[in-house]
C-alpha positions in Angstrom: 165.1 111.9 52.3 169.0 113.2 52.9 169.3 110.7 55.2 171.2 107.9 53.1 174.0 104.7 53.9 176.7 105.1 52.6 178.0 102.2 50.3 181.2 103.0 51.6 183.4 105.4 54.1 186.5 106.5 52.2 189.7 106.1 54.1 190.7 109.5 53.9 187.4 110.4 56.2 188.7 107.8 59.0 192.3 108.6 61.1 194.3 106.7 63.1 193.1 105.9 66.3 196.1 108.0 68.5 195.6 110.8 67.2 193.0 112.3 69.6 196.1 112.9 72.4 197.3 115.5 70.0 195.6 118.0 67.2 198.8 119.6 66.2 200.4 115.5 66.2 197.3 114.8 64.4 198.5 117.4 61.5 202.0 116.0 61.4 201.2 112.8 61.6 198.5 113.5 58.7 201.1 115.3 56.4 203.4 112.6 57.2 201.5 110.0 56.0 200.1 112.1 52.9 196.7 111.9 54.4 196.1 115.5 55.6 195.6 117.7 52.2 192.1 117.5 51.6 191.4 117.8 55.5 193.6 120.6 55.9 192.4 122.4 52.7 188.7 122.1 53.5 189.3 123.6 57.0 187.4 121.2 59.3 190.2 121.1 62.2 190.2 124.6 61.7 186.6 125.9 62.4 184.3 125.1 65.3 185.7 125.3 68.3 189.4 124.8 68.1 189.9 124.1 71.4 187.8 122.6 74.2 187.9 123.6 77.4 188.8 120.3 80.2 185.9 119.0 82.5 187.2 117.9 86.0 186.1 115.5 88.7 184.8 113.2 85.9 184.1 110.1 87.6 183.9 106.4 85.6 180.9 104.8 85.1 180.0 100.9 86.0 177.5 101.3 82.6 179.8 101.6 80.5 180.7 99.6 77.5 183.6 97.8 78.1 186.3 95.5 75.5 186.0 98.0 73.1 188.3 100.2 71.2 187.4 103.8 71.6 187.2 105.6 68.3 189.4 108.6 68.2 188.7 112.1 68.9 189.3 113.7 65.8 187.1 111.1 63.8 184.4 111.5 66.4 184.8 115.7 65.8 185.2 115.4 62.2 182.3 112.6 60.4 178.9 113.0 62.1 175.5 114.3 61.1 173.9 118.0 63.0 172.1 118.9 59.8 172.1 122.2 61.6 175.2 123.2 60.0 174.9 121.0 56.8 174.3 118.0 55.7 177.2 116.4 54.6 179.3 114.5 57.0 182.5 117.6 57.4 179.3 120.4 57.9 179.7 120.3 61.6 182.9 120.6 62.0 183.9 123.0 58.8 180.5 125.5 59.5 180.2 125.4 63.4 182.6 128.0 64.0 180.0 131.0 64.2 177.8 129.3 67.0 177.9 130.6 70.1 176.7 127.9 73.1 177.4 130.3 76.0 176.1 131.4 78.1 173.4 128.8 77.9 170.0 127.7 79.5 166.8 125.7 79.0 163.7 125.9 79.7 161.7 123.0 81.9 157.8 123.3 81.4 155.1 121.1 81.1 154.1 118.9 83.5 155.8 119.3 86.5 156.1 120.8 89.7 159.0 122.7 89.4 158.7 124.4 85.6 160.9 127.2 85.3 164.2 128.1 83.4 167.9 126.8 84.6 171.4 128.1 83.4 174.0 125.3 82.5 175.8 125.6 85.1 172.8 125.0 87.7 171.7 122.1 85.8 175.0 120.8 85.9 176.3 121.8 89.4 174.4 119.3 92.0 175.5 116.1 89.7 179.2 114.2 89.1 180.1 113.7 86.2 180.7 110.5 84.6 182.2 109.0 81.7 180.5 106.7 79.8 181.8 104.7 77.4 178.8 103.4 75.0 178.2 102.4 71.5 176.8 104.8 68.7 174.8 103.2 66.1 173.7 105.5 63.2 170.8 104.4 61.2 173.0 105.2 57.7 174.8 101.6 59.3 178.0 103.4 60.4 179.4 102.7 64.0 181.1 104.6 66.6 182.6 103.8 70.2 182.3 107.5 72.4 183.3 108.0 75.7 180.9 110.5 76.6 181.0 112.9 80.0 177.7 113.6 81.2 174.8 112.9 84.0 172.0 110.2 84.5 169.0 112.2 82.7 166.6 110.5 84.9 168.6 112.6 87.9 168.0 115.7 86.0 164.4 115.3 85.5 163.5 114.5 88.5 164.7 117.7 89.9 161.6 119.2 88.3 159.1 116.7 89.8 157.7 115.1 86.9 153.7 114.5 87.6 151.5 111.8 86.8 150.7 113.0 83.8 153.9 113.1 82.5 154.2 110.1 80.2 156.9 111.5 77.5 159.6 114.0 78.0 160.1 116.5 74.6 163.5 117.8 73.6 163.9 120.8 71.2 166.7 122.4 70.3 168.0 125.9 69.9 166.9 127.8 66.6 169.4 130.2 65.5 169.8 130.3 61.7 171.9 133.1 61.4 174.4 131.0 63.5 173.4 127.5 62.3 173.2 127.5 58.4 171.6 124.2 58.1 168.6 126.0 59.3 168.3 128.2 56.5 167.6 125.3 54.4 164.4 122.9 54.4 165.7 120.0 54.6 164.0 119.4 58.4 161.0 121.5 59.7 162.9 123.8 62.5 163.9 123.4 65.2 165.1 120.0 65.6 162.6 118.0 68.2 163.3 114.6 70.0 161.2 113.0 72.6 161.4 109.9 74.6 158.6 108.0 77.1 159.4 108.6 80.6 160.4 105.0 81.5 163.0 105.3 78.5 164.0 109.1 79.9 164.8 107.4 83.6 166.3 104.4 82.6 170.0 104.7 84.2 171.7 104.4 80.5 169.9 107.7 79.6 172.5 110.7 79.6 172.5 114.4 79.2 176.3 114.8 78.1 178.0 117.5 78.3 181.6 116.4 77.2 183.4 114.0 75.5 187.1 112.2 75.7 187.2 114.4 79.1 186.7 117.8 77.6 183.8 120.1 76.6 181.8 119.2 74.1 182.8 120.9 70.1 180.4 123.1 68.5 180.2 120.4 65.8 179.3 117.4 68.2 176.2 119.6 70.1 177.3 121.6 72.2 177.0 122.6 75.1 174.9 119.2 76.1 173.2 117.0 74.3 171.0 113.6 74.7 172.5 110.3 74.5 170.4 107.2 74.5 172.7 104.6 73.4 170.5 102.0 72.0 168.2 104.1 69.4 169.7 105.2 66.3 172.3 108.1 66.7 169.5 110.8 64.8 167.5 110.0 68.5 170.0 111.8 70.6 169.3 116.3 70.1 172.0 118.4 70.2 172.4 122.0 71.8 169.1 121.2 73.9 167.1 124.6 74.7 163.6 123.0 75.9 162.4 120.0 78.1 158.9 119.9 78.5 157.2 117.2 80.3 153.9 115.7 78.2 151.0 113.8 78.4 151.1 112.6 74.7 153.6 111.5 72.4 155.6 114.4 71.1 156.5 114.9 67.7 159.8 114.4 66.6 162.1 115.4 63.3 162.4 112.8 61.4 159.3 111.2 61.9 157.4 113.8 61.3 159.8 114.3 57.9 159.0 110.3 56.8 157.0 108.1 59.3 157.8 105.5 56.7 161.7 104.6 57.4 161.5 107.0 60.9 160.0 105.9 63.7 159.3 107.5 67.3 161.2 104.7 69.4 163.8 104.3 66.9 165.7 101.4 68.4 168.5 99.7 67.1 167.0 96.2 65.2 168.7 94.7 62.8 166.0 92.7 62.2 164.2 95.8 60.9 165.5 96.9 57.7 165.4 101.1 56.7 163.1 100.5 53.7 166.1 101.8 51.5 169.0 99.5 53.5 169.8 96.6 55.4 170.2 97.0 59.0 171.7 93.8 59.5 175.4 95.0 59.5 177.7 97.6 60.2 181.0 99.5 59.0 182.7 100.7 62.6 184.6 104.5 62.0 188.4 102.8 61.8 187.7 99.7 60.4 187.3 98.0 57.1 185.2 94.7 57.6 181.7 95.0 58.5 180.6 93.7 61.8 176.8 92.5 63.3 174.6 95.0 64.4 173.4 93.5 67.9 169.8 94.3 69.2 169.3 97.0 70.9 173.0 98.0 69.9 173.7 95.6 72.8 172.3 97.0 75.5 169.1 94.2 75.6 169.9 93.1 78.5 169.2 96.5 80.2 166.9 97.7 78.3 164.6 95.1 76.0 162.4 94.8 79.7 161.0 98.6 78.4 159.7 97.2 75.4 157.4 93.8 76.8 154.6 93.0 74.7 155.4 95.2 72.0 155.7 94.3 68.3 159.2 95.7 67.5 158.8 95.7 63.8 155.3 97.0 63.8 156.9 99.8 66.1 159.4 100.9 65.0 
């Protein structure tokens, strides 16, 4: 599989930590410190969307993660996996710039009461918008800290009127290989499905973001609104969301379906669980050079091991 951990990140794929106040400070600051060549000549902060637009009447969360440095906007824009656009880390970023995420809208089916399709904007509108500063954990063992904008999923969803049948909620995202050119390759069966039981979709961590460090979300980092579940495995949380369906079963998802072996459905953060290829024991955070313990759950067990009672976490995986 593509997916692999990296033995190491390379200091010229991590920046300093102040340079999300400033892009064009960034640049200086990059050329300054003889750090910006390879950057600048591969184009990454100069495809995707160069500029995001601010969100407003963001309001701070009581879940989030707190004691933490943040890691900076530009590494959070610039190193992350949307196999989408490529599969190396700079893909996003450096081949986002021809995707188009407005207007936008997805489709609720399934079971429900209220099925139907919504634009962005009505999705969004009724809700406040929170930040929410949580943990990402990727299963390659590298670490971020995001302070995400979005909206309690379990809100959204209940909009629709889930019904009793509804025991999983299924995620797909958009297919548009003409503006995504990861999809022309076969890397991943297309397009890119997630799916989550419903006591996991309602739990209050469970976001739909649609922003991060206060401003619209980048081409490269999902746009226009993605899932974030902060204690599975970063490859758990779809970007660019077309499709929610409500199901009776348990959906298929991408990389499960591409190797059940090392990929499970829950995909929750264990470090007692070793990838068959890796140890998931440790960590490298983005902006630091010792590794650190991964924690269970990616330390959110208090809120969040109740979900999982009775259930053999290694067997399930």
């Amino acid at each position: 599989m593509l997916i692999t951990k990296p033995s190491d990140i390379k200091p010229s794929e991590i920046t300093s930590k102040s340079v999300y106040l400033s892009r064009r400070n960034f640049l200086k600051t990059s050329i300054n410190t003889g750090i910006a060549g390879s950057v600048a000549s591969s184009g990454i902060l100069m495809s995707g969307n160069a500029q995001a637009a601010k969100l407003d009447n963001i309001q701070k969360s009581p879940y989030s993660t707190i004691g933490e440095d943040l890691t900076d906007y530009d590494s959070i824009t610039t190193y992350n996996n949307f196999y989408e656009f490529g599969t190396n880390k700079e893909d996003p970023a450096k081949y986002s710039g021809q995707f188009n995420p407005k207007p936008w809208s997805i489709q609720v089916d399934g079971e429900c009461n209220k099925p139907g399709e919504i634009g962005l904007e009505d999705l969004i509108k009724p809700h406040t918008l929170e930040e929410r500063i949580y943990r990402l954990r990727c299963v390659e063992a590298w670490s971020m800290v995001i302070p995400w904008v979005g909206i309690p999923l379990g809100d959204i969803l209940k909009r629709f009127e889930p019904t009793a049948n509804a025991k999983y909620v299924a995620f797909s995202t958009i297919f548009r290989p003409d503006e995504m050119p990861g999809q022309r390759s076969r890397v991943l069966r297309w397009p890119y499905l997630e799916g989550l039981r419903i006591d996991e979709a309602m739990h209050p961590l469970s976001i739909l973001s649609v922003g991060l460090y206060g401003e619209e979300l980048l081409n490269q980092s999902g746009a226009p609104i993605r899932l974030v579940v902060p204690w599975k495995y970063g490859y758990k949380s779809i970007k660019s969301i077309v499709k929610i369906s409500f199901v009776e079963k348990q959906p298929r998802t991408a990389w499960n379906d591409s190797a059940p072996n090392e990929y499970g459905f829950y995909s929750n953060v264990n470090p007692n669980r070793n990838h068959p290829r890796w140890s998931q024991k440790k960590e490298r955070r983005i902006g630091e050079f010792l590794k650190r313990e991964t924690l269970m759950f990616n330390g959110y067990a208090n809120q969040v091991a109740s979900l999982y009672e009775g259930m053999n976490l290694l067997k399930n995986h």
